[in-house]
N, C-alpha and C positions, 0 to 999 in steps of 0.2 A: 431474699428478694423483697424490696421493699418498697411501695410507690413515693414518685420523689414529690415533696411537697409544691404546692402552690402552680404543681404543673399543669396543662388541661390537659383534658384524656385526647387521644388521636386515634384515630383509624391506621393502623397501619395493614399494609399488604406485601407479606415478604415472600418473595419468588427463590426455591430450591429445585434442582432438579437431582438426584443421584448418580446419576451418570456423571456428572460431572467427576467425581472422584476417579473414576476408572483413564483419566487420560493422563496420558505420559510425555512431558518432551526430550525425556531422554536421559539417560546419566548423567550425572556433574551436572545438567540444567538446572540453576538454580531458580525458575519456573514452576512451583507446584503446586496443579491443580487440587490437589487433596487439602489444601488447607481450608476452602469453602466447605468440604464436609467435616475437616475438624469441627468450625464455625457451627456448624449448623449443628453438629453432635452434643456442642455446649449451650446452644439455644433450647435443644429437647431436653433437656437434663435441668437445665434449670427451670423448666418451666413455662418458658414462655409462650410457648405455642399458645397456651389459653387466652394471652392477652392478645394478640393478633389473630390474619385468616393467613394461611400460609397457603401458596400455590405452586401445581408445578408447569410454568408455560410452555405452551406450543414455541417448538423449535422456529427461530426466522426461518423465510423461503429463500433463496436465490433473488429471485422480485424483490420481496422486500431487502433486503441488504445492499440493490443495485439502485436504492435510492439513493446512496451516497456515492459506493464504489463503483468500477467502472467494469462493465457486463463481462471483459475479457480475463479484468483479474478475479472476480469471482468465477468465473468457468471455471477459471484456474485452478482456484482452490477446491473445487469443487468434484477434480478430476484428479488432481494428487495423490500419492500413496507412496508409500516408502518403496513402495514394488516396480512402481512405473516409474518411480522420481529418474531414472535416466535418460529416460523419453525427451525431459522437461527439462534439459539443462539452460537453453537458451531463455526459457519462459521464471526458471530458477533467479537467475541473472537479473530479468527484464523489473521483477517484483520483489527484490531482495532478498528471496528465502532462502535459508540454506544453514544459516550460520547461529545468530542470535533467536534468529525464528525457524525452525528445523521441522521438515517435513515428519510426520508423525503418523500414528494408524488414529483415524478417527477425526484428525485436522480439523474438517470443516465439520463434523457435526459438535465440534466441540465449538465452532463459532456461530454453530446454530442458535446452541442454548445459551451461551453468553447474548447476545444480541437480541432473540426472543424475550428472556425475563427484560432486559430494560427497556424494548419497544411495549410491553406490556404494561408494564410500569407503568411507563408513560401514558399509559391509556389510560388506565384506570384514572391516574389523574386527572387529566383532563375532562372524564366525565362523573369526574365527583362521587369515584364510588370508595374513594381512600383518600385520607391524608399526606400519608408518607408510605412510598414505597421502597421498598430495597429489593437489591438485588446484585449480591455480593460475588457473585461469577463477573459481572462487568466493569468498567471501569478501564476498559482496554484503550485509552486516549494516546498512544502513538499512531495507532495504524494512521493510513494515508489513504487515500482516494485509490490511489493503483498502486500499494506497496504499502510491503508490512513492516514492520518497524518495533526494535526493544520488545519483543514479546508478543506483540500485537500484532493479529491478521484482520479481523473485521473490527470497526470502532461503533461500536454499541452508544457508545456515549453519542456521536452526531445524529445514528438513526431513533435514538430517546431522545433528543432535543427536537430533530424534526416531526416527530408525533406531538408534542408539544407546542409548537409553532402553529397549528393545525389548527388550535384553539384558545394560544396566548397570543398579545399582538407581542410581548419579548418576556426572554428567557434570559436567567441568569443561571452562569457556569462556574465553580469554585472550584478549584483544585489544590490539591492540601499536599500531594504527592512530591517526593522529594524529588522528581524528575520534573521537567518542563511539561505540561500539558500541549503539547506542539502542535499534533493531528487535530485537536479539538479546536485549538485558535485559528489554523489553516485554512478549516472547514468554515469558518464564519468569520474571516479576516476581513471582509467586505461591505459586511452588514451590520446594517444599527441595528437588529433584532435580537442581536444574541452578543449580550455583554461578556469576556470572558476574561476572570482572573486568575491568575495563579502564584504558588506563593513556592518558591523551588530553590534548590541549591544551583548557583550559577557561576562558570569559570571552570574550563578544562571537565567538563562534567557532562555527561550524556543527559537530552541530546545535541548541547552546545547553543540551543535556542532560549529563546526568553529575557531577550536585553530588556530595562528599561523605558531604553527609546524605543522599543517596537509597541507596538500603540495602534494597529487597524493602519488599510489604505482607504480613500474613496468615499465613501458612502458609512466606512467602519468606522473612520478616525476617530479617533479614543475610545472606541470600543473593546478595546483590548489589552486589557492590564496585568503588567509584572510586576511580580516583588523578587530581585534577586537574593540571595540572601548567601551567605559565608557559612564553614563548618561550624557544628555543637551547638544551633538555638535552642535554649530553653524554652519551658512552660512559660516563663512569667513575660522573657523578649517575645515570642510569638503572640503570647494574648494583646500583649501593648500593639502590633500592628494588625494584626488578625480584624479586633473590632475594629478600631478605628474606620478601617480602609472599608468595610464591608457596609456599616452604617451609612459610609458616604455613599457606596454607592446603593445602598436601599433608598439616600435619599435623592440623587440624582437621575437614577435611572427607573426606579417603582417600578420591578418586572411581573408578572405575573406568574412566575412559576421559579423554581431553585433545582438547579443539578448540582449533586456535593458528589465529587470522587473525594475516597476516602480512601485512596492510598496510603497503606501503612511502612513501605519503607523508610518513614520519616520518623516513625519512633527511633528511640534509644536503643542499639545493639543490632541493628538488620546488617544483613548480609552486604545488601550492596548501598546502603544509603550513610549517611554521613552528619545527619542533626540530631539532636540529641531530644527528644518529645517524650514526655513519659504518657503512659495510656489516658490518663485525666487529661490533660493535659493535649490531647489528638482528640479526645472525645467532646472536649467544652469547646470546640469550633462546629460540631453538629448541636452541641447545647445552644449554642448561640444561637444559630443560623435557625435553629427550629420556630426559636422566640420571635419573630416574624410571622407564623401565622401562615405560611402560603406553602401552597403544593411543592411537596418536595420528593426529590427522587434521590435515593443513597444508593451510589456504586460501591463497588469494590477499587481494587487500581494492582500498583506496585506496595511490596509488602513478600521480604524471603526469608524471616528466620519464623515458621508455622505456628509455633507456638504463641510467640508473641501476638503474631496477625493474626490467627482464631481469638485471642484473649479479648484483645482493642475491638472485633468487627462483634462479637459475644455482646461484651461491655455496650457498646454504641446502638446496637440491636433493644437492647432493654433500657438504654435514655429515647429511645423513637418511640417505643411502646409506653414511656413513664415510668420506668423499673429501674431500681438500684439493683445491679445482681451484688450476692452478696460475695465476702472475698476468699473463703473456701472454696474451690473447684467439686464440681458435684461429681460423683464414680463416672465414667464415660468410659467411651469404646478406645478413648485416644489417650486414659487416663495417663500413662506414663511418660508421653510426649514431654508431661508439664511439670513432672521433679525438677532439684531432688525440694522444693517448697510445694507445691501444689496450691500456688492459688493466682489468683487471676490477676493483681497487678501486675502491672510492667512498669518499671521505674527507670528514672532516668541513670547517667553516669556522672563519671566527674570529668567527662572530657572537656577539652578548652573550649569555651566559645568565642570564637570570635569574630561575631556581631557584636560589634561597642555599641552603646545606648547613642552616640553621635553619628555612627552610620545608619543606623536604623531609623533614625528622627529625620536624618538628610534626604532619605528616601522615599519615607512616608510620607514627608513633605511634597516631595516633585509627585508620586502618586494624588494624592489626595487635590491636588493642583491640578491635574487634568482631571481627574473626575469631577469637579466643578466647573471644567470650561464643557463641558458637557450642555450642561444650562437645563436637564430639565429631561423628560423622558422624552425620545424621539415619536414624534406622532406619524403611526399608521396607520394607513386606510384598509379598514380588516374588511373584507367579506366572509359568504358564508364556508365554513370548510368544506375540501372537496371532500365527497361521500364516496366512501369504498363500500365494497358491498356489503360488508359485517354492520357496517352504521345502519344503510336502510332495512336491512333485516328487523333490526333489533328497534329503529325506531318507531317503525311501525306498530311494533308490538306495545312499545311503552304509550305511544298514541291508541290503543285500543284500552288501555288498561284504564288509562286518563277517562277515558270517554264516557260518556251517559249509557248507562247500559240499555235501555229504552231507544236512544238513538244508535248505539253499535249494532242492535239486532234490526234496526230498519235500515243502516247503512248495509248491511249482509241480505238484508232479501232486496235490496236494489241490488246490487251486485248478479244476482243471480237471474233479475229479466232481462227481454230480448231486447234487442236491438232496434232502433226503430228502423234500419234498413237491412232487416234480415225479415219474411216473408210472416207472416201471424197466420194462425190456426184458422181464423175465421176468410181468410182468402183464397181456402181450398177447399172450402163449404160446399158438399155434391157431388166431389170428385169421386171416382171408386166406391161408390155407396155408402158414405157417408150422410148422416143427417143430424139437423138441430134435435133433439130432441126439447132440452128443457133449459130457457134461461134460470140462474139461479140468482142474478142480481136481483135486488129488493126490488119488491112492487110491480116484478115480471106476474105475471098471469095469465098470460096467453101464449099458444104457440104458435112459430110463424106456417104461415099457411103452407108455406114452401113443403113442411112435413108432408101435407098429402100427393104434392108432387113425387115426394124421394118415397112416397108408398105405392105408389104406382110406373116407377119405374123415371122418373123424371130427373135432373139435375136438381138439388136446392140452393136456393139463392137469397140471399139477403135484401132486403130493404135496404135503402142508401140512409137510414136512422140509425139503422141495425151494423151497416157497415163500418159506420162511422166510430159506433159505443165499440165496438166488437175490436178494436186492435190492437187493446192492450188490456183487457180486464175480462172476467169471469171467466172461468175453465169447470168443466164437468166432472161427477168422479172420474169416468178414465183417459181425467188426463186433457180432454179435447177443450181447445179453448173456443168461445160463442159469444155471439153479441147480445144487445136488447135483442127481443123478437115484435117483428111488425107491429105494428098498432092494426085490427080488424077491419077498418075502413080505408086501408093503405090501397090509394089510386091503383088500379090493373095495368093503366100504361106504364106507371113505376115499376112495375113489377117482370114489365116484359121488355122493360131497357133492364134490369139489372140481368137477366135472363142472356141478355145479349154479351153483357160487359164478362159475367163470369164465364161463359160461352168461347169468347173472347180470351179469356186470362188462363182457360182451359187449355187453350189449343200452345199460349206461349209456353206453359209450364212442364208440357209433354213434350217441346222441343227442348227443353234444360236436362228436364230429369223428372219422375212426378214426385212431390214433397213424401217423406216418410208416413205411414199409418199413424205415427204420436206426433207430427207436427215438427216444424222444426225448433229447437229445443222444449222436446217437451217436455213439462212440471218446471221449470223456470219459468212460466209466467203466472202471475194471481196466487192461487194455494201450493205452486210445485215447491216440491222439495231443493233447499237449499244448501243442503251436504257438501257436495262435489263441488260449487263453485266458489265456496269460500275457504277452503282447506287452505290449511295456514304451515307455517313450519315453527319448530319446538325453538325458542326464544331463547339467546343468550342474555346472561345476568349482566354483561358489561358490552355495550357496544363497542368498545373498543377491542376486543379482544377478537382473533381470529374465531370465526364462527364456520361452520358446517353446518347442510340443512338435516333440521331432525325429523322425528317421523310424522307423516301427516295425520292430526287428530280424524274422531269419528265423527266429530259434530263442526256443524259451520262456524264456531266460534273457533280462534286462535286458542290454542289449550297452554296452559302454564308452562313455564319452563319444566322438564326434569332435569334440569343441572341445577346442582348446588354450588352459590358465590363461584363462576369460573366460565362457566358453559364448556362448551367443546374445546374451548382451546386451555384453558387452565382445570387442571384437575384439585378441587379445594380437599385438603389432607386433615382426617380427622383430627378432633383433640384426644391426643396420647396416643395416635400412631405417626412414626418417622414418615415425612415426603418420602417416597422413593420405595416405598415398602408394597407402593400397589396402589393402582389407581381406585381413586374414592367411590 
């Protein structure tokens, strides 16, 4: 493994879950999930973990997934099992499932974790805590809004674009997959925010979408770009239209962020795909695409012969990170999958291609021709993002962090006085035998006469100077809060109107309730303790990531995270132990 030259270092954040391995669609399903843990067995092996933070994310919820889908097909899924799947035959029907997409044990929590790593993904990018994310479970660009499609139940890919959206005024979507990106162009047929290309095998081919002319309706027009393309493209005809097309549209649209499925059924030898790519070759369209500079998020996709697809997503994992892996296969749990050579390229065939260099030029043309009547990045009017609760949590905390710590400890004992229409200590002065005894404010010296009242049995009462100081300042040690005290030559008839007033405020106070022996809130005002009213909760490292409240510190200050890179909803996986082996 060797870093590749001249490249800049990135931040990447790669999302594994282990579970992922354990789901099944069935015999003969050429579907399998095991191959993101082959992937990721050859990522630990060679080393990479060191160069990245690897996480394992919070499963999506239902809510979150019904940002795109529609509330009754996620019940759906949600309610499924091979057990009850008879119940479900009409609702079977209604969402496609049954055949290409086969009801299985574990279904939706297996579309939890696909959807969760690329909503996370996306978080993190958008709040600048990584460069490039992956997350090779996802990449699921059939499904449909109400209906599942080619393998696909939940489309990870539109709910990572709208996390994104959140915080870019547009997104750009690549798809490298030898199938049509369909679900994905669907979802943003409409809108200039989300540019989407794809570059696919087209004619009698699943899933029959992806003409040329289809190109956005409305508001989208031309935001929706095809490259069809005929059996067997090479390395060298892909790269000739790959850049081109994508340059233009870096220079026409300037989005603010990059979604790459990296669908490997497009290599050389898969199962169900039909172009001829050899691993370089699939890899130098992430090479490229990186060389821009802007937040990028790498799915997974289509991709069925294992071996291959662990090799390519392996290989493309260490060009995100800056790593040449090298071309020996390292010992792994999977080691025999990848005789009888054991090494990490994938090479092309000698099947016929035929994409002639005149049909390719033909079409690159009429592409590269709507993306110039473009004219220009669409301007939108952003406001601020809507704030889910994980955001104010977490920004709070980063606003405390920021702050003057001289001013965050005088913001926290403001936090903790009273109200000014809630009742002050000094208002129930005399009641139940209470008395001033001693101002502590400066340059107090005297006590109010009223004392010898409350020693003989009297109510005490304030001076209207003494009332005045007294409603929000100075508190006694226990706790009692007190105003100035009189001045010595304070008028008697003053004295026998305030006698009157508290008299007065006596009789309303006993119709409420009488005020408690500590006042009400007592030690939140002047010296009271500030503990309890500024108790904070334990701070996620990414706002964007699903948060839960942690435990309330002992001190009035918001206390540091105890999460490492992740908080509650990502668990960050030491270096040299496997994700999956147990929470960090």
């Amino acid at each position: 493994m060797e870093p590749v030259s001249g490249d800049p270092k990135k931040r990447v954040c790669y999302f594994f879950d282990s579970d992922i391995g354990g789901f099944h669609y069935g015999p003969g399903h050429p579907m399998k999930p095991t191959r993101v843990r082959m992937t990721h067995s050859l990522v630990m092996n060679y080393g990479l973990y060191k160069k990245m933070e690897i996480y394992r994310a919070k499963p999506a919820t239902k809510r979150e997934m019904t940002q795109f889908h529609s509330d009754d097909y996620i019940e759906f899924l949600s309610k499924v099992t091979p057990n009850n799947m008879n119940q479900y035959q009409k609702e079977q029907a209604k969402y496609t499932v049954g055949d290409d997409c086969p009801i299985f044990d574990g279904l939706f929590d297996y579309c939890a974790i696909s959807a969760g790593g690329s909503m996370e993904g996306a978080a993190r990018l958008s709040r600048d805590k990584c460069d490039i994310a992956i997350n090779w479970a996802g990449g699921l660009h059939h499904a449909k809004k109400g209906e599942a499609s080619g393998f696909c139940y939940v489309n990870d890919i539109v709910l990572g674009i709208l996390e994104l959206l959140r915080y870019h005024q547009r997104v750009l979507y690549i798809d490298i997959d030898v199938h049509h990106g369909d679900g994905v162009e669907e979802a943003f047929y409409t809108t200039d925010r989300v540019l989407t290309v794809s570059f696919h095998k087209y004619g009698e081919f699943f899933p029959g979408t992806g003409d040329l002319r289809d190109m956005g309706s409305g508001k989208g027009k031309r935001y929706a770009c095809n490259f069809p393309l005929r059996e067997g493209i090479t390395d060298e005809n892909y790269k000739r239209i790959f850049e081109p097309v994508i340059n233009q549209v870096m220079e026409s649209y300037r989005p603010g962020a990059i979604v790459l499925q990296c669908g490997t059924d497009s290599l050389s030898g898969d199962k169900l795909g039909c172009l001829n790519l050899s691993m370089r070759g699939h890899a130098n369209c992430i090479r490229f695409v990186k060389s821009f500079n802007l937040p990028l998020l790498l799915l997974g996709g289509g991709g069925y012969t294992m071996r291959n697809v662990s090799r390519a997503w392996a290989y493309e994992t260490g060009l995100a990170a800056g790593y040449e892996l090298g071309a020996t296969l390292p010992i792994n749990e999977y080691y025999d999958y990848f005789g009888p050579d054991y090494k990490l390229d994938v090479r092309s065939s000698n099947m016929e291609d035929k994409n002639s260099v005149e049909y390719l030029e033909r079409i690159k043309n009429v592409v590269l021709e709507h993306l110039r009547e473009i004219g220009g990045p669409p301007g939108i009017q952003m406001t601020d993002p809507p704030l889910l609760p994980r955001d104010e949590v977490d920004m709070d905390a980063e606003e405390e962090e920021r702050r003057d710590p001289d001013d965050r400890n005088r913001r926290l004992w403001d936090k903790g006085r009273q109200r000014d229409d809630e009742y002050s200590d000094s208002e129930d002065e005399g009641l139940g035998g209470r008395k001033n005894e001693r101002s502590h404010r400066a340059g107090a010296t005297t006590t109010n006469k009223n004392n010898e009242n409350s020693a003989t049995g009297g109510n005490a009462a304030m001076t209207a100077e003494g009332k005045r100081a007294g409603a929000g300042f100075g508190e006694d040690e226990e706790g009692e809060a007190g105003g100035d005290v009189g001045e010595e030559d304070e008028d008697e008839d003053e004295e026998m109107a305030d006698n009157e007033k508290m008299e007065e405020a006596r009789k309303v106070m006993a119709s409420v309730g009488s005020v408690s022996a500590g006042g009400v809130g007592a030690g939140a005002i002047g010296g009271g303790d500030d503990t309890g009213d500024a108790a904070g909760r334990a701070k996620s490292t990414d706002a964007g990531e699903k948060t839960t409240p942690g435990p309330v510190p002992t001190t009035g200050v918001a206390g540091p995270s105890n999460v490492t890179n992740g908080a509650s909803a990502t668990t960050a996986v030491q270096p040299g132990v496997p994700a999956g082996s147990g929470d960090a």
